[in-house]
TORPA-4810 file (N, C-alpha, C, O; in nm, 3 decimals):
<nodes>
NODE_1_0.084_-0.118_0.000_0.000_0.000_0.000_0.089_0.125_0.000_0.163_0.143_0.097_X
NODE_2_0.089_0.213_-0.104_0.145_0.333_-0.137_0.094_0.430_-0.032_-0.028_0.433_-0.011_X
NODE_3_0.193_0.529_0.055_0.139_0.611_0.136_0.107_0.764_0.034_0.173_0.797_-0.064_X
NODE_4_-0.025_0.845_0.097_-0.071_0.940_0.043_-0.057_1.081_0.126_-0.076_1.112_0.244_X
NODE_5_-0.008_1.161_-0.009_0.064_1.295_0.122_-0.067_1.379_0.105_-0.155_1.315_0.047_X
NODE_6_-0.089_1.462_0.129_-0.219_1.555_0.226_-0.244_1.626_0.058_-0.361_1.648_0.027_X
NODE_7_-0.164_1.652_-0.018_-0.194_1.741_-0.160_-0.338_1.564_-0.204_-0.451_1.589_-0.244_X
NODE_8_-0.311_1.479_-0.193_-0.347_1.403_-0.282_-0.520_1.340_-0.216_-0.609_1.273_-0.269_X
NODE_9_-0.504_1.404_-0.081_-0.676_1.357_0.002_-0.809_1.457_-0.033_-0.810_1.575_0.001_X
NODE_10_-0.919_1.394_-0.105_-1.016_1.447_-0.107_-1.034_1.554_-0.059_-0.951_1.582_0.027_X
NODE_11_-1.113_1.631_-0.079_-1.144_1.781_-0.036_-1.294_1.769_0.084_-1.350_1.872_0.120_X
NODE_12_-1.327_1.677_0.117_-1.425_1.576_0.227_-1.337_1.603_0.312_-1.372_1.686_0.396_X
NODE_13_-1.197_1.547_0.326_-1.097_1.513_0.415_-1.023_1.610_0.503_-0.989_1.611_0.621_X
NODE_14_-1.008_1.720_0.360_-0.974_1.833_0.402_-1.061_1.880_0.495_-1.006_1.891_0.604_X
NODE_15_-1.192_1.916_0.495_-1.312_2.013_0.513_-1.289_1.894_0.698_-1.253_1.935_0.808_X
NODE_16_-1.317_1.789_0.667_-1.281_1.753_0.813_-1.201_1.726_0.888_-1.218_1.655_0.987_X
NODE_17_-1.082_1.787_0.849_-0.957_1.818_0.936_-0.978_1.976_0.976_-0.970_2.001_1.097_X
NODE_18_-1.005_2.088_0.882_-1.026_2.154_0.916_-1.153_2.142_1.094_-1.128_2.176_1.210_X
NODE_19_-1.248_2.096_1.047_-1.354_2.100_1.132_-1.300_2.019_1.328_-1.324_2.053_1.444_X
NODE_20_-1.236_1.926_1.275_-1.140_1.877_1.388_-1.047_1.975_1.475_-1.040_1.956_1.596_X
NODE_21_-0.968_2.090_1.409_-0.859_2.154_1.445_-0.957_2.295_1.503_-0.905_2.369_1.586_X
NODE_22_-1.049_2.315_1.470_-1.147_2.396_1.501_-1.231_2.332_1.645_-1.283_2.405_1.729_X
NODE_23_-1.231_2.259_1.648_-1.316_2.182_1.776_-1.242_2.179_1.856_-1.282_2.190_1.972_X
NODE_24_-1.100_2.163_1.830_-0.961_2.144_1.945_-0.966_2.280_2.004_-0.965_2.291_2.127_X
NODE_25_-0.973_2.400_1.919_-0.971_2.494_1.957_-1.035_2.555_2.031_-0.991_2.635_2.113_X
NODE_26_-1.206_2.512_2.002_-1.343_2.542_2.124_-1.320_2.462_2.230_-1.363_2.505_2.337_X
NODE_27_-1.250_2.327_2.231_-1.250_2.280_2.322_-1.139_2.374_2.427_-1.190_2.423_2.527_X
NODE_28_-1.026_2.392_2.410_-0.952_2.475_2.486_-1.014_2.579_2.504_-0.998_2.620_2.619_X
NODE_29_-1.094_2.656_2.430_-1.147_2.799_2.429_-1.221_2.776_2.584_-1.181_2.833_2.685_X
NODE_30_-1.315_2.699_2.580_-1.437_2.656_2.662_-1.343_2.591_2.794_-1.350_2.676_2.884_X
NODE_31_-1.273_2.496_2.832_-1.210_2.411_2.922_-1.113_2.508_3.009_-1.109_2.512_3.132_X
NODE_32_-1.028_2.592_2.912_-0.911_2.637_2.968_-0.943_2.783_2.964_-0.951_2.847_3.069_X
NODE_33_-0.961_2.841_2.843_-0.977_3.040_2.868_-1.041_3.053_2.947_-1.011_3.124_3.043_X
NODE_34_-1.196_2.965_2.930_-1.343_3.033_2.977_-1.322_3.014_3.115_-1.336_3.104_3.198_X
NODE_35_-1.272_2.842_3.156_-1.293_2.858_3.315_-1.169_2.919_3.387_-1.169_2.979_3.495_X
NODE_36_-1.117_2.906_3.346_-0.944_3.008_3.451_-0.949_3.135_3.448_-0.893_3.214_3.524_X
NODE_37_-1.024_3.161_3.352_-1.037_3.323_3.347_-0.925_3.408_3.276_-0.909_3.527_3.303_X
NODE_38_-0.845_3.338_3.180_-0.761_3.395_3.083_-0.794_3.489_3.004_-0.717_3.571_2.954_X
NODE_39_-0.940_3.481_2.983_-1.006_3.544_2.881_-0.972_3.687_2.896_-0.965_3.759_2.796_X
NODE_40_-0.942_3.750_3.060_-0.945_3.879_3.101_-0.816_3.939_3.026_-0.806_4.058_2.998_X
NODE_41_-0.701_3.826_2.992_-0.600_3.891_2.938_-0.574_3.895_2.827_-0.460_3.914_2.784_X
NODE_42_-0.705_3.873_2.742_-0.723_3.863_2.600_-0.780_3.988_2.532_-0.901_4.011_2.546_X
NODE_43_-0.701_4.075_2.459_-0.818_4.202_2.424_-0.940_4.113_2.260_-0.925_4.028_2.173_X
NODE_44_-1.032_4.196_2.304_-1.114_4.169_2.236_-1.224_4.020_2.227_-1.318_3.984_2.156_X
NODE_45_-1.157_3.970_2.328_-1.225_3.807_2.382_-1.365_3.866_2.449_-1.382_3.950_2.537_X
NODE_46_-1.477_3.776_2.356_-1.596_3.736_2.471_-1.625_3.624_2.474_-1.620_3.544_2.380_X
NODE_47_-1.660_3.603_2.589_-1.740_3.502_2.659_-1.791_3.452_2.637_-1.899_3.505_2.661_X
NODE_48_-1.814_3.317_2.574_-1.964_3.250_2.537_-2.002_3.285_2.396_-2.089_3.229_2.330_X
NODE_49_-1.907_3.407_2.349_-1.970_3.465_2.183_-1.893_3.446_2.090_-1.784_3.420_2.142_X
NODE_50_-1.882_3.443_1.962_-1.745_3.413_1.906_-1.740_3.605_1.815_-1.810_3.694_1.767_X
NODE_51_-1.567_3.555_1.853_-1.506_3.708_1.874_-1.387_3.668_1.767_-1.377_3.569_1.694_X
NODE_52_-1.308_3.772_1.784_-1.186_3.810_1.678_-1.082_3.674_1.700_-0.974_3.670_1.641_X
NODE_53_-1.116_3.589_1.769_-0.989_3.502_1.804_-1.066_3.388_1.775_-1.043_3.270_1.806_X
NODE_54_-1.111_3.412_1.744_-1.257_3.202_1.702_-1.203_3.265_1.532_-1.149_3.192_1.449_X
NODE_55_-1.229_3.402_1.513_-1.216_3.458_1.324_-1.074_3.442_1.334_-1.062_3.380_1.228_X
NODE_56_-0.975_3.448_1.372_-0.820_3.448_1.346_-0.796_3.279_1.372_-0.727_3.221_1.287_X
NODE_57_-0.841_3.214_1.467_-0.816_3.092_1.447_-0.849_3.009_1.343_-0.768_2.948_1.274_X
NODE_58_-0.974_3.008_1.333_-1.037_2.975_1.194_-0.944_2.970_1.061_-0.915_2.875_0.988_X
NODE_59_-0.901_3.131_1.055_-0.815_3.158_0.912_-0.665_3.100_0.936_-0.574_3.108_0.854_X
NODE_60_-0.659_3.048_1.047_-0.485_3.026_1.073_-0.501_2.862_1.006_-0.429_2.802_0.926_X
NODE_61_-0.634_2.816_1.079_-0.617_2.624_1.001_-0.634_2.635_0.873_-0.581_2.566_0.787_X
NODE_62_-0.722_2.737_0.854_-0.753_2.743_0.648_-0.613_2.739_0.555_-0.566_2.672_0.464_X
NODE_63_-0.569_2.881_0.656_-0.461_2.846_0.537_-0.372_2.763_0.591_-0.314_2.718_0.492_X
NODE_64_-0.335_2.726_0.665_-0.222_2.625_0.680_-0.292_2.492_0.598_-0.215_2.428_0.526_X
NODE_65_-0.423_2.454_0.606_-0.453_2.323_0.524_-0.436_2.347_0.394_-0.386_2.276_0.306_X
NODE_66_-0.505_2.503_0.388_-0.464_2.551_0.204_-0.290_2.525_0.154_-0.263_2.487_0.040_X
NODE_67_-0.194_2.551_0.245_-0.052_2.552_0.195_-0.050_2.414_0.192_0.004_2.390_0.084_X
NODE_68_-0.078_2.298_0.248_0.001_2.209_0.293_-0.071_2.113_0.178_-0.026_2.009_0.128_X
NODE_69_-0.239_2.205_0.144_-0.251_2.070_-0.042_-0.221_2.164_-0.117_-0.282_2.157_-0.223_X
NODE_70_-0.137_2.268_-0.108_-0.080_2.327_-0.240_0.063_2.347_-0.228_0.123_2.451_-0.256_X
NODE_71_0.117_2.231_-0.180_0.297_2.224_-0.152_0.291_2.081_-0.259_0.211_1.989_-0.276_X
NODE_72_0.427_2.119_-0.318_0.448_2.069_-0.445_0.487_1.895_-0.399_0.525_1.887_-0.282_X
NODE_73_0.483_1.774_-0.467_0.510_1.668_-0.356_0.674_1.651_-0.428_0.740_1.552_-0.397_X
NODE_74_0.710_1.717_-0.488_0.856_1.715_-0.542_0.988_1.752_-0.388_1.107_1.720_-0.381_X
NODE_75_0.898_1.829_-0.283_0.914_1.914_-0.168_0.841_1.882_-0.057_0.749_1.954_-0.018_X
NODE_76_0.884_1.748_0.015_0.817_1.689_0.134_0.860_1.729_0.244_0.979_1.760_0.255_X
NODE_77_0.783_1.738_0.338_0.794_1.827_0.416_0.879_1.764_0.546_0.905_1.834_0.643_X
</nodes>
């Protein structure tokens, strides 16, 4: 069985890795900011709402999944 690098997995696959790395993230958001109270040292963080850091996280997995199926497989990583 030939192994398959990340340029070559369905776009299904993609969409649910994305959705995974996003859940990791609510999960810490919710477990660790919300109850320790980190949130206070966050500008622009709310509570319970999604804010500038749920929108910056979001775009940080996009494109990192976007680079990593548009890296050439000549150039493994």
């Amino acid at each position: 069985m030939e192994r398959l690098s990340f340029q070559q997995l369905p776009f299904a696959v993609k969409i649910a890795m994305w959705v995974v790395f996003n859940n990791a993230w609510w999960s810490i958001e919710e477990f660790v900011i919300d109850r320790r109270g980190l949130w206070k040292y966050m500008p622009y963080y709310r509570v319970a709402n999604a804010c500038v850091w749920d929108l910056a996280v979001a775009l940080i997995i996009a494109v990192a999944i976007w680079r990593a199926s548009r890296r050439s497989s000549s150039h493994p990583a």
